[in-house]
C-alpha positions in Angstrom: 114.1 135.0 88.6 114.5 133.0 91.5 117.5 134.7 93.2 120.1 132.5 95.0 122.1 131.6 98.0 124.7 134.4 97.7 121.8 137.1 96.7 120.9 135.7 100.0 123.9 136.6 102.0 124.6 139.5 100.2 120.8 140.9 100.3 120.1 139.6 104.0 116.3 138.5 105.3 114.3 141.0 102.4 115.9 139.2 99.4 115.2 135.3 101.0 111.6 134.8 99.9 111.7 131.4 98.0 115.0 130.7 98.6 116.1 127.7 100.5 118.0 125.0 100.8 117.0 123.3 103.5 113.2 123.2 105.0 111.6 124.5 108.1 111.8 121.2 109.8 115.3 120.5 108.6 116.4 123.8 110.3 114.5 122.8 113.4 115.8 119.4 114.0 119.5 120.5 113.1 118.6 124.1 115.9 117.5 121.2 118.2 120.8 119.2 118.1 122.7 122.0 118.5 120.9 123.0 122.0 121.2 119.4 122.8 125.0 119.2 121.6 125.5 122.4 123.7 123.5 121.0 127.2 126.1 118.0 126.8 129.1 119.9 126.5 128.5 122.2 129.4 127.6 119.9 131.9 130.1 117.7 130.6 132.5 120.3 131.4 130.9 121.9 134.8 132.5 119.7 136.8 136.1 120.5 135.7 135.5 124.5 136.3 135.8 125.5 140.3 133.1 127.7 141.9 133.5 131.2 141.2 133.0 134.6 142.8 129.0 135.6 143.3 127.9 131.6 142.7 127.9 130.9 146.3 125.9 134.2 147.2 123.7 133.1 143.8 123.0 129.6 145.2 122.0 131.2 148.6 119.9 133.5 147.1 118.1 130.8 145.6 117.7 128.7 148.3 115.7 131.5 150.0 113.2 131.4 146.1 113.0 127.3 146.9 112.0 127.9 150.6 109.2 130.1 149.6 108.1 127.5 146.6 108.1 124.5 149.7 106.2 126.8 151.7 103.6 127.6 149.3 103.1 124.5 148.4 102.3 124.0 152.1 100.1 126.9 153.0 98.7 128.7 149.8 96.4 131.3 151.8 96.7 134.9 151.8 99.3 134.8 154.4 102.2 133.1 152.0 101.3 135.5 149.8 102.2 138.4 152.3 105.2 136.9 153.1 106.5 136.1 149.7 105.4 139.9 149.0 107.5 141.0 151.7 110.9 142.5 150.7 112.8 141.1 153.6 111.8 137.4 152.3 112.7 138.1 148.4 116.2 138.9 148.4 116.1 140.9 145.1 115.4 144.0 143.3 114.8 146.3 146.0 117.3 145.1 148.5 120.9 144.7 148.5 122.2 145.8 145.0 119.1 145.6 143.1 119.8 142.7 141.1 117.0 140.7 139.7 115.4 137.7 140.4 115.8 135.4 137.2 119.2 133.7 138.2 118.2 132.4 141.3 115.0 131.6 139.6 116.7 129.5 137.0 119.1 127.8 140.0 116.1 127.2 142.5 114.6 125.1 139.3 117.6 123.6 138.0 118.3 122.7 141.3 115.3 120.7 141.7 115.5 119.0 138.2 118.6 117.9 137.8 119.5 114.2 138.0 120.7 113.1 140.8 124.0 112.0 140.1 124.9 115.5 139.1 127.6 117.3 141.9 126.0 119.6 143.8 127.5 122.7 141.7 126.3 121.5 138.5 123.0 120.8 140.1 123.1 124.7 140.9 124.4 125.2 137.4 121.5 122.9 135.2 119.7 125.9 135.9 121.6 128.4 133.7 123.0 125.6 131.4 119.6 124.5 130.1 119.0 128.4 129.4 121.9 129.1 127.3 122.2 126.0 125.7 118.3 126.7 123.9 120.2 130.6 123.5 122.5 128.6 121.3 119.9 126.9 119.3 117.3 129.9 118.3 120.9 131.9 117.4 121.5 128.6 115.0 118.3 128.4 113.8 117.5 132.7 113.7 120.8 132.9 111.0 120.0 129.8 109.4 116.4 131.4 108.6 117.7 134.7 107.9 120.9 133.6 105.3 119.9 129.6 104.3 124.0 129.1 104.4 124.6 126.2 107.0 128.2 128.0 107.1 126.9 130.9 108.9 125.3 129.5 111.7 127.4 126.6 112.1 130.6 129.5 112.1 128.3 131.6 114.7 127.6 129.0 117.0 131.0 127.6 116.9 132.6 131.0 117.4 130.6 131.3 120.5 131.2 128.5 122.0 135.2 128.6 121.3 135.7 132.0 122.8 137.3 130.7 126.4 135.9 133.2 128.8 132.2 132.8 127.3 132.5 129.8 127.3 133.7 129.5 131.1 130.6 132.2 132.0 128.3 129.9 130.0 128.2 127.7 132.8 128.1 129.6 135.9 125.3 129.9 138.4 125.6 133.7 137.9 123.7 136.4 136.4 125.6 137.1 132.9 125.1 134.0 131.7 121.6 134.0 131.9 121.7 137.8 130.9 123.3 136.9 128.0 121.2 133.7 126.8 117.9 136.0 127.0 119.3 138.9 125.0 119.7 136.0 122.1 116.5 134.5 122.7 114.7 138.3 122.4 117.1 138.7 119.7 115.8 135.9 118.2 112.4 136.6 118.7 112.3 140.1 117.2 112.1 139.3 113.4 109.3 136.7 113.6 107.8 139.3 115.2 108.2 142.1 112.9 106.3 140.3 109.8 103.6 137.9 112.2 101.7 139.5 115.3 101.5 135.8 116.9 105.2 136.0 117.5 104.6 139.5 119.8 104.4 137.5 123.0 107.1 135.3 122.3 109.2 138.9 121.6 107.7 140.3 125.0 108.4 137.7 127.2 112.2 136.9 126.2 112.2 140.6 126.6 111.1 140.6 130.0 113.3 138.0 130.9 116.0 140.0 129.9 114.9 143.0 132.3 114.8 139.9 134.8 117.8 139.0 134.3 120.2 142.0 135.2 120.1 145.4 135.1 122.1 145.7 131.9 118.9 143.9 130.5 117.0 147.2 130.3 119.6 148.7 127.6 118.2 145.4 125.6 115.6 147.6 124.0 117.8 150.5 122.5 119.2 148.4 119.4 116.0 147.0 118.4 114.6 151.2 118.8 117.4 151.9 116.9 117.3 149.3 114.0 113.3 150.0 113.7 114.0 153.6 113.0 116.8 153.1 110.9 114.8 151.0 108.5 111.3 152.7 109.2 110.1 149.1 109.9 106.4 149.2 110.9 106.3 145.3 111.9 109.2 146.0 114.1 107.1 149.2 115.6 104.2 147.4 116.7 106.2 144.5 118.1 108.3 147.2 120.7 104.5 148.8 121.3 103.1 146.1 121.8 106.2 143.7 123.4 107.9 146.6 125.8 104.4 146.8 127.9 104.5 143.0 128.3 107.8 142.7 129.0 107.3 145.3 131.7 104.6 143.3 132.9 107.0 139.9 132.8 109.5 141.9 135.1 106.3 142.8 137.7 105.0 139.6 137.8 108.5 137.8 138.7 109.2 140.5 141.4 106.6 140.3 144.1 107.9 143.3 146.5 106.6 144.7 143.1 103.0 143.0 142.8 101.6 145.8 145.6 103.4 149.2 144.8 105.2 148.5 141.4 105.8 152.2 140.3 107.6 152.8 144.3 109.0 149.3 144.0 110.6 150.2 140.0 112.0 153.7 141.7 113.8 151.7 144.5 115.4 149.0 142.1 116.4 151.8 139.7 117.7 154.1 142.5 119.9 150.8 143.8 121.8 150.0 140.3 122.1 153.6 139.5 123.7 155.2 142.7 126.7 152.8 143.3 129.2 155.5 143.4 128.3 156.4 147.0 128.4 152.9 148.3 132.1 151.9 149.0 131.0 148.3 149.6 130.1 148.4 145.7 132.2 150.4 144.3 134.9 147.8 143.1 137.9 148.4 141.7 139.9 147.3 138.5 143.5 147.2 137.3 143.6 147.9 133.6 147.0 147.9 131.7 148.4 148.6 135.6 146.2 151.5 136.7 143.3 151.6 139.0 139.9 152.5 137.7 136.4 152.6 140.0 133.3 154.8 139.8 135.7 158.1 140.7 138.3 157.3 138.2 136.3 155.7 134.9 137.6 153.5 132.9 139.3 155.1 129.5 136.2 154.9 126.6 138.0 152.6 124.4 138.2 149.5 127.2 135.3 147.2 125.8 137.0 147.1 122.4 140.5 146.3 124.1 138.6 143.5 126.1 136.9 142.6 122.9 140.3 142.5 121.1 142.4 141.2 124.4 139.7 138.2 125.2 139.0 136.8 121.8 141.5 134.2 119.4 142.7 136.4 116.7 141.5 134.5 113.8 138.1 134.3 114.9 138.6 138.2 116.1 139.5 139.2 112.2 136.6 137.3 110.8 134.4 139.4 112.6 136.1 142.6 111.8 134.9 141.2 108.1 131.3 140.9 109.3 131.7 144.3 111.0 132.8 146.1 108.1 130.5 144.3 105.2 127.3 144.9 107.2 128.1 148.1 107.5 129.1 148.5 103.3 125.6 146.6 102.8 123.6 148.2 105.2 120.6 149.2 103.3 120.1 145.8 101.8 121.1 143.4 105.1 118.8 144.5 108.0 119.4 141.1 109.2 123.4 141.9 110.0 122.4 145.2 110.9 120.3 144.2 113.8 123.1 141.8 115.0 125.8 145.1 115.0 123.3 146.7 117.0 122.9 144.3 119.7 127.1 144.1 119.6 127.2 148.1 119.5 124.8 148.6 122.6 126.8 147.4 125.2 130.4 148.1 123.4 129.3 152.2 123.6 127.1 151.3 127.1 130.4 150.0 129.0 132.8 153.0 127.3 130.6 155.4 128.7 132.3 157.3 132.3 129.0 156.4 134.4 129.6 152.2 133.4 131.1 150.5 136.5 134.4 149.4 135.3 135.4 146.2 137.2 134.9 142.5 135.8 136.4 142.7 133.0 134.7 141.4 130.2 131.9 140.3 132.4 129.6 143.0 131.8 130.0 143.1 128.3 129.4 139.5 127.9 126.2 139.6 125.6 128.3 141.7 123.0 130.8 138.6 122.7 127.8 136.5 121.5 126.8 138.8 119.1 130.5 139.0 118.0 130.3 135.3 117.4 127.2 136.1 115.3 129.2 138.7 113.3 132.0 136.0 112.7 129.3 133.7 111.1 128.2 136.7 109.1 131.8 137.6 108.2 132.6 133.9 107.0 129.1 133.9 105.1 130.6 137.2 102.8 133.4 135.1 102.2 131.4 131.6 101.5 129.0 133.4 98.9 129.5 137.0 96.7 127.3 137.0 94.0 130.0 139.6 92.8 132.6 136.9 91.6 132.6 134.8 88.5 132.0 131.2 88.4 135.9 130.0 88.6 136.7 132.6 91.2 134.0 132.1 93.8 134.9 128.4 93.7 138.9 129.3 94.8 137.1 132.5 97.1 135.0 129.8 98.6 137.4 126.6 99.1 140.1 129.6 101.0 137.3 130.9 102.9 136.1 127.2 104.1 140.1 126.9 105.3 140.2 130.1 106.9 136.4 128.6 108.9 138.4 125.2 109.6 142.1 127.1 110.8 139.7 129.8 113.2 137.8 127.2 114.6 140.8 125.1 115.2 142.8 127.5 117.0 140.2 129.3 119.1 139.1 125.3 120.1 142.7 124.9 120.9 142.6 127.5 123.1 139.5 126.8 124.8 140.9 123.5 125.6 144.4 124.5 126.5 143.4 127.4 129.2 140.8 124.6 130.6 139.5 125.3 133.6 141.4 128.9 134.2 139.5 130.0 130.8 139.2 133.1 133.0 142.3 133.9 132.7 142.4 133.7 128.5 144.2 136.3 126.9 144.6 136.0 123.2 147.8 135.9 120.9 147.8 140.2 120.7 148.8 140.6 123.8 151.3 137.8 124.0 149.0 135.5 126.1 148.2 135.2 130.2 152.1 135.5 130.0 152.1 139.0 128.0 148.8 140.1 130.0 150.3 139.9 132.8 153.4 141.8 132.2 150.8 145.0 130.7 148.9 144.8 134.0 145.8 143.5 133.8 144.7 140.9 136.3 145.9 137.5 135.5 142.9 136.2 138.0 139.7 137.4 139.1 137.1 135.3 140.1 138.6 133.3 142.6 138.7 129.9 139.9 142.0 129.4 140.9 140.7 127.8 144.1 140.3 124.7 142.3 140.3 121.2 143.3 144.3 120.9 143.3 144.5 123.6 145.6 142.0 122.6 148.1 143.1 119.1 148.2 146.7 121.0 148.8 145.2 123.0 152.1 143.2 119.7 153.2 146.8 117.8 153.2 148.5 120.3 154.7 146.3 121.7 157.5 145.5 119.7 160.9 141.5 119.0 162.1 142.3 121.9 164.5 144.0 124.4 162.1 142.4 126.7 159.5 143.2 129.0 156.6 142.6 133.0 156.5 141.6 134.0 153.1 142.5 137.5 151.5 138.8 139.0 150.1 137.8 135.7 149.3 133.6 135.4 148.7 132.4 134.4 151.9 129.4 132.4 150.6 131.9 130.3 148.4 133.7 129.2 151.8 130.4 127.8 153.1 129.2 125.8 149.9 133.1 124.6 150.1 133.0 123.5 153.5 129.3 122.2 153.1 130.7 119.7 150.1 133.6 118.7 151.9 136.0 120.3 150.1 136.9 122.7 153.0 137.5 122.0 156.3 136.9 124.5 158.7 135.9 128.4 157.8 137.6 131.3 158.9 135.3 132.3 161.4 135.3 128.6 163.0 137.2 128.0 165.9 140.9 126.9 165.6 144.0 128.0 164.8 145.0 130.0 161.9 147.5 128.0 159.5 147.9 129.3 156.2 146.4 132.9 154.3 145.4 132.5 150.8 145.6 135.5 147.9 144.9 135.2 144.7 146.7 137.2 141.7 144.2 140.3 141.6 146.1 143.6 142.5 142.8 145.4 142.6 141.7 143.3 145.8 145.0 143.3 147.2 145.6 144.9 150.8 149.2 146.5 151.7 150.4 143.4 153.0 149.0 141.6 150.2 151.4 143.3 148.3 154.0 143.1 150.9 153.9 139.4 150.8 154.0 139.0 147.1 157.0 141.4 146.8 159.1 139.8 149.7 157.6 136.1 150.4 157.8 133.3 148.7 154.7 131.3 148.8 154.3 127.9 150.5 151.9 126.5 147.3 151.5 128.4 144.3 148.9 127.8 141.4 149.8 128.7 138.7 149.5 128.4 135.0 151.5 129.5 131.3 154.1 130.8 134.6 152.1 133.1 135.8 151.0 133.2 139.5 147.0 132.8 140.0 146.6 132.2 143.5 149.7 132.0 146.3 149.1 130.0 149.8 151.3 131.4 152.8 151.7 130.3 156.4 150.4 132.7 158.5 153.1 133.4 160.3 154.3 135.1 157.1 151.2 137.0 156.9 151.7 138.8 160.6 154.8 139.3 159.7 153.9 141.1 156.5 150.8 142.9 158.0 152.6 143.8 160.7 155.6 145.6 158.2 152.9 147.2 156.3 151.4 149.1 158.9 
């Protein structure tokens, strides 16, 4: 008997054979709008969201990746290819932090394909945009292959895109972004390539993107190990022995201080992201419900489901605590959902671990928020389709279950659109908002986004051609793309006189006088949003006057 849609939910990926409601090319073309629809809303929106912290040192980065392109396309004998070997011209993977390369890959290109019209940030951000936006579509079209239910995918996608502070990272010329766009592509790439060897190089390259992408990348192998032992899978066997070696060799090939000693070169970049704790300069801080946490003083195990909980609209949240719980009750028959828990589970248990770095919030856990919005669509599919209910009460199940799709959607959009462009700065409804947040202490602010166009257009008003502003542990490379747009005028290290000092609202950043200031001062400007303080502009003569008292 030809088994149907809800044995298809129910059952997952080993029940669908000859069930489907829509074809291959239907699934394609609607996969392909939604990357398109996705492209349009982001750099739609790009404009509207300010430059946050570690784009300007990105966009730097990859100007020194476009200077080596121009020169090879100058001088292609052996001596380019010394130079672009040479550590001190790549400014990745074995210098600095360790990051790699990938983001300022994808900016350098971006950069150089945008349209012209585009602002120079979202010239910098096409990059990244393009990336996540296709991310989108092979997650649409992965779950509309695996479960044939247009509500599951279309719930997924629109989950994902509805949560604000993915949403905000979406954009950004950064490196989670990307991160988190090739962890769906891999994602996506894995099942083909359990049941058809042709798919293995698709698998290993998305997978070696990943490891290009960021450290965390290299963890992206553990939930597909895991799943494959879980369900003795020999496809999915042959694709990590066969995918993990090319992905390796992906990584080597886009790191050239790697092309002439890879195995010294791998030791160095490892040694860099896993010996932080030594390194003041990156070993940042965090305020989490009003304590400070760093490398010494680890974060408390349970933080990544608190920022899970904290960061996501409730609706939407309890949705995927339905997914959660009925992939797990239907393990042995839905490998499909199983896979997308593990991908969810590996950085949830990575980031609760005492060796994770604890600061950025939600930041380095953003890959697991797109797998939560994966688990949502699976939640909403349970509801949509149980072949265990009769006739007359899957019909009532499924019309509240569409309600309960329309009411999440609606009120996680709402937010989106209400915290627009502080979407850093979302907190949901369970902790009483930015408002409620705030009085818990966490950080209302983090990533400098509250240095947006209003308040720039504030310190150009207010400060003379021969006066300045001092900024309290502002990203220095941000200042220079500022000034180089003309949205700044003159840097702190320029020449002129000192008019106002800017802070924004994030204790762990703060300095003494920082705190001196916020305690005692009132500011000159404030941004603000909801009533809560993001970013405060003082004159400097309240600043001496603080720095001096907290000495």
């Amino acid at each position: 008997m030809r088994p149907s849609r809800s044995d298809a939910v129910e059952g997952g990926h080993a029940k669908l054979a000859g069930v489907s409601t829509q074809s291959r090319s239907r699934d394609f073309f609607l996969a392909t709008a939604v990357a398109l629809g996705c492209a349009l809303l982001l750099v739609a929106t790009s404009p509207g969201l300010p430059i946050v912290w570690d784009e300007g040192d990105t966009i730097f980065r990859a100007d020194e990746i476009a200077r080596l392109a121009e020169l090879s396309g100058v001088d292609r004998h052996p001596p380019f290819l010394d130079a672009i070997r040479a550590e001190a011209n790549w400014p990745y993977t074995t210098r600095r932090e360790g990051h790699p390369p990938l983001s300022g890959i994808l900016v350098a290109l971006g950069s150089r394909l945008s349209p012209e019209w585009f602002g120079p940030l979202t010239a910098a951000r096409f990059g990244p945009i393009v990336l996540f936006s296709l991310a989108v579509g092979a997650m649409f079209h992965r779950l509309q292959r695996e479960y044939k239910v247009l509500g599951v995918s279309a719930m997924a996608v629109g989950a994902l895109l509805t949560m604000p502070r993915l949403f905000a990272h979406a954009h950004f010329a950064t490196l989670d972004g990307p991160l988190t766009a090739c962890w769906i592509l891999v994602w996506a790439a894995f099942a083909p390539a359990c049941r058809d060897w042709r798919w293995i190089p698709c698998f290993g390259l998305t997978l070696g993107l990943t490891l290009s992408a960021k450290f965390t990348g290299w963890l992206a192998p553990l939930p597909f190990i895991v799943w494959t032992i879980l369900y003795r899978d020999r496809g999915g066997l042959w694709a990590l022995i066969a995918g993990v070696p090319l992905a390796i060799c992906v990584f080597v090939v886009l790191n050239p201080p790697l092309w002439d000693h890879p195995l010294a070169g791998l030791q160095a970049f490892f040694d860099l992201n896993l010996h932080r704790a030594g390194r003041p300069e990156l070993n940042i801080s965090t305020q989490f419900f009003s304590r400070m946490y760093n490398l010494d003083h680890p974060l408390p195990w349970y933080n990544t489901l608190v920022w899970t909980a904290i960061t996501i609209t409730p609706v939407i949240l309890y949705i995927g605590c339905i997914g959660i719980g009925r992939t797990l009750q239907h393990r042995r028959n839905d490998p499909a959902a199983v896979l997308v828990l593990c991908q969810w589970a590996t950085l949830v248990i990575a980031r609760a671990l005492p060796i994770a770095p604890p600061h950025d919030a939600e930041r380095l856990i953003l890959p697991s928020f797109a797998f939560y919005a994966a688990l949502i669509g699976i939640g909403i599919g349970r509801a949509l389709y149980r072949r265990t209910l009769l006739l007359p009460d899957k019909i009532v199940a499924q019309g509240w279950a569409k309600v309960a799709m329309a009411i999440a959607l609606a009120a996680a959009t709402f937010d989106s659109i209400s915290y627009y462009p502080h979407n850093l700065s979302y907190y949901g409804r369970l902790i009483g908002g930015l408002r409620g947040a705030a009085a818990l202490g966490m950080e209302p602010t983090y990533y400098w986004d509250a240095l947006d166009r209003e308040a720039l257009e504030w310190l150009s008003n207010h400060t003379a051609e021969n006066e300045k502003a001092a900024f309290g542990a502002a990203p220095p490379k941000n200042l220079e793309l500022l000034k180089r747009w003309g949205l700044l005028g003159r840097l702190p290290s320029d020449p002129g006189r000192f008019r106002w000092y800017v802070i924004q609202r994030r204790p762990s950043a703060w300095q003494p006088w920082d705190r001196w200031l916020i305690d005692r001062e009132t500011p000159i400007f404030q941004r603000s949003f909801a009533g809560v303080p993001l970013l405060d502009i003082y004159s400097y003569e309240q600043y001496e006057r603080a720095k001096a008292a907290a000495q």
